[in-house]
C-alpha atoms as an extended CHARMM CRD file, in Angstrom:
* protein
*
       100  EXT
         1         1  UNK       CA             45.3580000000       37.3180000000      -54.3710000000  PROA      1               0.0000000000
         2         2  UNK       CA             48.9060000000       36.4640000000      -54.6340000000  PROA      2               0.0000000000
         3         3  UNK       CA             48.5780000000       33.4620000000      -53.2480000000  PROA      3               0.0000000000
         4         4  UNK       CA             45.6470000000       32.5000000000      -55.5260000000  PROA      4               0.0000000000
         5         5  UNK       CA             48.2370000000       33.2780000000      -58.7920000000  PROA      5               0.0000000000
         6         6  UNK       CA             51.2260000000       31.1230000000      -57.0120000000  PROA      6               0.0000000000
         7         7  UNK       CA             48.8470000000       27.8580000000      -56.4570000000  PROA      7               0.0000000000
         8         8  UNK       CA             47.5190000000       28.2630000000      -60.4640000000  PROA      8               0.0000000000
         9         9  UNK       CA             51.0160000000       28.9220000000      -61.5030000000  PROA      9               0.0000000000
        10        10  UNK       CA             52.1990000000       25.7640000000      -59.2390000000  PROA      10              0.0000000000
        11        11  UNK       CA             49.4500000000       23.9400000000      -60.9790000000  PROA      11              0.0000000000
        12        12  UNK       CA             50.7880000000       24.1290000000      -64.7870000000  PROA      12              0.0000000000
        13        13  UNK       CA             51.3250000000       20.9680000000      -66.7860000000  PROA      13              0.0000000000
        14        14  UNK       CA             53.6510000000       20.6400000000      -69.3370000000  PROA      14              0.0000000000
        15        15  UNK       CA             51.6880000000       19.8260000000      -72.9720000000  PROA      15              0.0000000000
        16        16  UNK       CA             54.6890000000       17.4840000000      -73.8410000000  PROA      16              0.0000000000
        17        17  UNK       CA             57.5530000000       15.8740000000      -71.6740000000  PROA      17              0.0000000000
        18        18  UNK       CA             60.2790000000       14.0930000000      -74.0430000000  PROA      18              0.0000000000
        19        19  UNK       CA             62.8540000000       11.6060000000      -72.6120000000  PROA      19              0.0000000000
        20        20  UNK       CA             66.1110000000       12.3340000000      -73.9860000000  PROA      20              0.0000000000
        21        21  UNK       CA             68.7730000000        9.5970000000      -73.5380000000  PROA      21              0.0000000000
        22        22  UNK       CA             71.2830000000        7.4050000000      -75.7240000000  PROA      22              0.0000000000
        23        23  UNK       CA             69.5860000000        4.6080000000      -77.0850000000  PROA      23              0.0000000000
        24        24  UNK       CA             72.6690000000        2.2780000000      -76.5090000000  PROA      24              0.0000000000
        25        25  UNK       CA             73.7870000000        3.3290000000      -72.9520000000  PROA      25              0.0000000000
        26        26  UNK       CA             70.7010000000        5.0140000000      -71.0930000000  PROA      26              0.0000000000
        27        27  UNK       CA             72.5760000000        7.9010000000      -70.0040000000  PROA      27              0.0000000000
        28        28  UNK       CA             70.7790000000       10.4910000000      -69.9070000000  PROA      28              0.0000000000
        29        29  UNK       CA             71.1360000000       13.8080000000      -72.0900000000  PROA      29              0.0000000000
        30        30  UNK       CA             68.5570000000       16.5950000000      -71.5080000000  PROA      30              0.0000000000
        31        31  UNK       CA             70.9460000000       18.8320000000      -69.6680000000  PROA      31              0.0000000000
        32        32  UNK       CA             73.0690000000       19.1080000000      -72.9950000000  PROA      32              0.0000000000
        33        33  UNK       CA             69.9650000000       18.8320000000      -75.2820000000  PROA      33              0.0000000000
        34        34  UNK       CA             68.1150000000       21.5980000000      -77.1190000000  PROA      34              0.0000000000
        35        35  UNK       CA             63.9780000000       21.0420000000      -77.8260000000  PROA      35              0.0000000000
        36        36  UNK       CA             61.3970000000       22.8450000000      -79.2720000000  PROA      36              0.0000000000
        37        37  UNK       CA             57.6720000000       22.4890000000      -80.3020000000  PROA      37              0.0000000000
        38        38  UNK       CA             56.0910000000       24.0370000000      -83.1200000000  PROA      38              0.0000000000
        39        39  UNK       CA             52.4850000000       24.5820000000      -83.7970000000  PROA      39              0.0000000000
        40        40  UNK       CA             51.8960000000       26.7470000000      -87.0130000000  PROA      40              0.0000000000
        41        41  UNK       CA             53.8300000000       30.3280000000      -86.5460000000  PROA      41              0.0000000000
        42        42  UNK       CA             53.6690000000       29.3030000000      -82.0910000000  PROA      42              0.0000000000
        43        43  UNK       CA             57.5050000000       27.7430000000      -81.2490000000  PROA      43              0.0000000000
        44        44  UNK       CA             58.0390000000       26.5070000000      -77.5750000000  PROA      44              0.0000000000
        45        45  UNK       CA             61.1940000000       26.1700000000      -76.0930000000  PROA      45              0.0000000000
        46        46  UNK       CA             61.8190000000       22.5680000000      -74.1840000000  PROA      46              0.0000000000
        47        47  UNK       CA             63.4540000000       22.8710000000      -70.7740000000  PROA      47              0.0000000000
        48        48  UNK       CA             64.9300000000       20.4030000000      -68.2270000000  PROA      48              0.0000000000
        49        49  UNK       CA             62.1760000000       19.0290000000      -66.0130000000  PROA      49              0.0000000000
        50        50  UNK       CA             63.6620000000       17.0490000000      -63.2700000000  PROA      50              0.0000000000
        51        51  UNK       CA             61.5960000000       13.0740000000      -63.2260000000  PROA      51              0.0000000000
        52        52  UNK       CA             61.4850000000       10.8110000000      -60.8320000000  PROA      52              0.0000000000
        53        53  UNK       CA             63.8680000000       10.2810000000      -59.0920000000  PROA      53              0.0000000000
        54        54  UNK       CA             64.4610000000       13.6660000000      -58.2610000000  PROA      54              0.0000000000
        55        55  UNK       CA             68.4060000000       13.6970000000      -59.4770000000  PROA      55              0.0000000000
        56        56  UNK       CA             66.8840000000       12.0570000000      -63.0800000000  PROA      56              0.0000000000
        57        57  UNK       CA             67.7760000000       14.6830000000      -65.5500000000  PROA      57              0.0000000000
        58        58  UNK       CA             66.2520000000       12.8300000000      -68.5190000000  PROA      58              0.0000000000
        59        59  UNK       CA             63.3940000000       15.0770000000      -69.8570000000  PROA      59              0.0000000000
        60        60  UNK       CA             62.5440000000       18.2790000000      -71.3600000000  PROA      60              0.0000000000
        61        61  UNK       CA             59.3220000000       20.0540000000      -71.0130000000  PROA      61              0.0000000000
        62        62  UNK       CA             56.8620000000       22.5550000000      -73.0870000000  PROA      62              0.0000000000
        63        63  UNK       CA             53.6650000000       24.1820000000      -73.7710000000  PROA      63              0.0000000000
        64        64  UNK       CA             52.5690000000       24.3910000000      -70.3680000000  PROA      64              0.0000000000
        65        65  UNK       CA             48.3930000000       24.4960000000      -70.8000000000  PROA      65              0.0000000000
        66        66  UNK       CA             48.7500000000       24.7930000000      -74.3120000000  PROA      66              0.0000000000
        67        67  UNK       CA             46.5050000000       22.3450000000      -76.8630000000  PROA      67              0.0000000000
        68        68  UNK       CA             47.9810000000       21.9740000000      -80.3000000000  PROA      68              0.0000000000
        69        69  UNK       CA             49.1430000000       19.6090000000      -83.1150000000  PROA      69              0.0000000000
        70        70  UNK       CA             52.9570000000       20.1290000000      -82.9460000000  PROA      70              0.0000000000
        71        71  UNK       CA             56.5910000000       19.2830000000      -84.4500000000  PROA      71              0.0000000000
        72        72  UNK       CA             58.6870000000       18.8660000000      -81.4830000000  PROA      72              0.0000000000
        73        73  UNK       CA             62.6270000000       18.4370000000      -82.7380000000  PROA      73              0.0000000000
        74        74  UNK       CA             65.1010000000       17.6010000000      -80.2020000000  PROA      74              0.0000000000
        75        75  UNK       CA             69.2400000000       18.0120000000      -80.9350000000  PROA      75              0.0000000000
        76        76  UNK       CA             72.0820000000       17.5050000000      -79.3600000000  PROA      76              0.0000000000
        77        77  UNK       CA             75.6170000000       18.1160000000      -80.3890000000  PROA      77              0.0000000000
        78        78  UNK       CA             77.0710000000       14.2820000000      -81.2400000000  PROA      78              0.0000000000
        79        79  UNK       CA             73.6750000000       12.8250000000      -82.2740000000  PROA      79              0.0000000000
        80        80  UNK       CA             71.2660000000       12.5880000000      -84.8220000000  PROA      80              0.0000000000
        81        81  UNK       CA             68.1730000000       15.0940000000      -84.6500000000  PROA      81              0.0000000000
        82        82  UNK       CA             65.0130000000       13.5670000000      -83.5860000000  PROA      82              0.0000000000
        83        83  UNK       CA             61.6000000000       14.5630000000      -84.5160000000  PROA      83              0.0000000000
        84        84  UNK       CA             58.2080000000       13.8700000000      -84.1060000000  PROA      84              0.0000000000
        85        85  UNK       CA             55.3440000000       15.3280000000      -85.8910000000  PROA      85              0.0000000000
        86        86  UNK       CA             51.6430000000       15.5630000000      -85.2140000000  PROA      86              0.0000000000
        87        87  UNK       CA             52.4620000000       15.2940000000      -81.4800000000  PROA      87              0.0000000000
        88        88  UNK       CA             48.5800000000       15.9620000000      -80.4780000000  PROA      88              0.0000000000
        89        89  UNK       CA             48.2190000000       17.6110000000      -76.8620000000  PROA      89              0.0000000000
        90        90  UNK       CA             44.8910000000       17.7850000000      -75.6110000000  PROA      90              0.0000000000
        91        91  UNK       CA             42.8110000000       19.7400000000      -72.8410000000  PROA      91              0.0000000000
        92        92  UNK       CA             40.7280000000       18.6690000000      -69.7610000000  PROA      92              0.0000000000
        93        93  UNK       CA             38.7020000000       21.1190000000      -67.9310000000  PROA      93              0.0000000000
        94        94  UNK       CA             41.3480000000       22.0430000000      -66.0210000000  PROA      94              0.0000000000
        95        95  UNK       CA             44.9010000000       21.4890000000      -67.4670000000  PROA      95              0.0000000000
        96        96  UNK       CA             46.8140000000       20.4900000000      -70.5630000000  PROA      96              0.0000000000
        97        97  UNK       CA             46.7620000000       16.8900000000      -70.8810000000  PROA      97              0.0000000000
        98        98  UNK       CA             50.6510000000       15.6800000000      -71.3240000000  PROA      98              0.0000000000
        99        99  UNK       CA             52.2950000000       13.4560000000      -73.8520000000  PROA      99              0.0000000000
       100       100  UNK       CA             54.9120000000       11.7140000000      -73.0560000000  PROA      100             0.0000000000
């Protein structure tokens, strides 16, 4: 059984994956960067997904399996916020399907 709930939980896909770098430079920010999702009264907190390559720290990731219509808001101390709205993340029969 345990092994059953480690390969489902190995198996998650993150609803949305955001990019977070500086538009001039390319350097990326998402290990100083703050994100969250929103979808009515749910709130996700985005987290640092490492991308390929492996060492790319660009991205932050949320709402594992989770269909919605969400706000995601990203900030970072030195920039402007960012936000999206109506961020739509749908479902296939077996996962969430990302946005990114």
């Amino acid at each position: 059984m345990k092994g059953n709930v480690a390969r489902r939980a190995r198996s998650k896909r993150a609803g949305i994956v955001v990019t977070v770098r500086d538009a001039l430079t390319g350097v990326a920010l998402a290990d100083s960067a703050s994100g969250h999702a929103y979808d009515g009264a749910f709130v996700d907190t985005l987290r640092q997904v490492p991308r390929v390559p492996v060492f790319d720290v660009s991205a932050l990731a949320g709402v594992y399996e989770r269909p919605g219509i969400y706000t995601v808001i990203i900030r970072r101390q030195g920039y402007r916020e960012w936000m999206q709205v109506n961020v739509v993340v749908k479902r296939d029969e077996c996962h969430a399907i990302p946005v990114i």
